[in-house]
N, C-alpha and C positions, 0 to 999 in steps of 0.2 A: 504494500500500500504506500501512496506514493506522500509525503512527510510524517513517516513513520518510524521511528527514532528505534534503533536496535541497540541490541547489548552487543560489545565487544567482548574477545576474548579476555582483555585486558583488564576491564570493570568488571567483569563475572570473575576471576580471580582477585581482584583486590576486596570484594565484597567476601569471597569464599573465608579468604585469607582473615579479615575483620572480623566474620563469625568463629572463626577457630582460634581468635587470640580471645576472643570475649570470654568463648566457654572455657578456655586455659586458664584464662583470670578467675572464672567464680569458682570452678571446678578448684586449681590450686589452692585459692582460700578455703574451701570447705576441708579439703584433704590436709592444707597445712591444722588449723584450726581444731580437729579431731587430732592430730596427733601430739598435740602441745596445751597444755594445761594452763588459759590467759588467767592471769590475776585479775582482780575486783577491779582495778585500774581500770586494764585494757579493757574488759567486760564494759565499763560505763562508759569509756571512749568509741566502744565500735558502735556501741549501742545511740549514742549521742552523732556521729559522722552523716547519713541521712540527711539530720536536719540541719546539717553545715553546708553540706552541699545543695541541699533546696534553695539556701539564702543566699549562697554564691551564687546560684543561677538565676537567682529573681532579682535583688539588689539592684543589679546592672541592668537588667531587662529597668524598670520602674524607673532609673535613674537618668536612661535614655528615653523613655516612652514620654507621651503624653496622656491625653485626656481615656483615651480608650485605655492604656496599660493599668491607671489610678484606678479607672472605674472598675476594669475586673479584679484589680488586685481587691480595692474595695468590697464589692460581692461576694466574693471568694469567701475572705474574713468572718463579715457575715453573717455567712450563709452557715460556717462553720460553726462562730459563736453560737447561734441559736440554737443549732440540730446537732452539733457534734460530729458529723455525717462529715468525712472530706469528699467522698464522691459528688455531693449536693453542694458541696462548694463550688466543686470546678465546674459543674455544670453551670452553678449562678454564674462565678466569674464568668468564661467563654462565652455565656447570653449574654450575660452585660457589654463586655466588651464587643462584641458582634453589633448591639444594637447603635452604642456608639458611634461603633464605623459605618455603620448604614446611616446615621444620620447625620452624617459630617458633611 
């Protein structure tokens, strides 16, 4: 079909490659992690990592955004506050932010 964008050899191996370092990564951690006994420390450090890296990835998103980023971040918050639900957050967020952008 005629502008119909095909996979190379090239990108179907770099993607291949990307899925087998990924499961190398969880995989290793699980296997190191049973073999090794974390202290209380590392326990409340991995445990706590998640929510460091949600806030790396948002911070900068928010910091660059405008009207629409506020607003879903807004929603989000929310939506969570009230229900405790994070699924129903992101939903509210992503609606909120959608309807923004539609009416800009």
């Amino acid at each position: 079909m005629a502008g119909m964008m095909g996979l190379e050899g090239a990108t179907v191996a770099a993607i291949a490659a990307m899925a087998v370092a990924t499961y190398a990564c969880r995989a290793g951690g699980y296997w190191l992690l049973r073999r090794l006994h974390p202290s209380r420390f590392l326990r409340a450090m991995l445990a706590a990592l998640p929510g460091a890296l949600f806030i790396a990835f948002v911070v900068p998103a928010l910091a660059a955004g405008g009207a629409m980023q506020w607003a879903g971040a807004a929603a989000t918050l929310a939506m969570v506050a009230a229900t405790g639900n994070v699924a129903l957050g992101i939903i509210a967020g992503t609606g909120t932010a959608w309807v923004v952008w539609a009416l800009r």
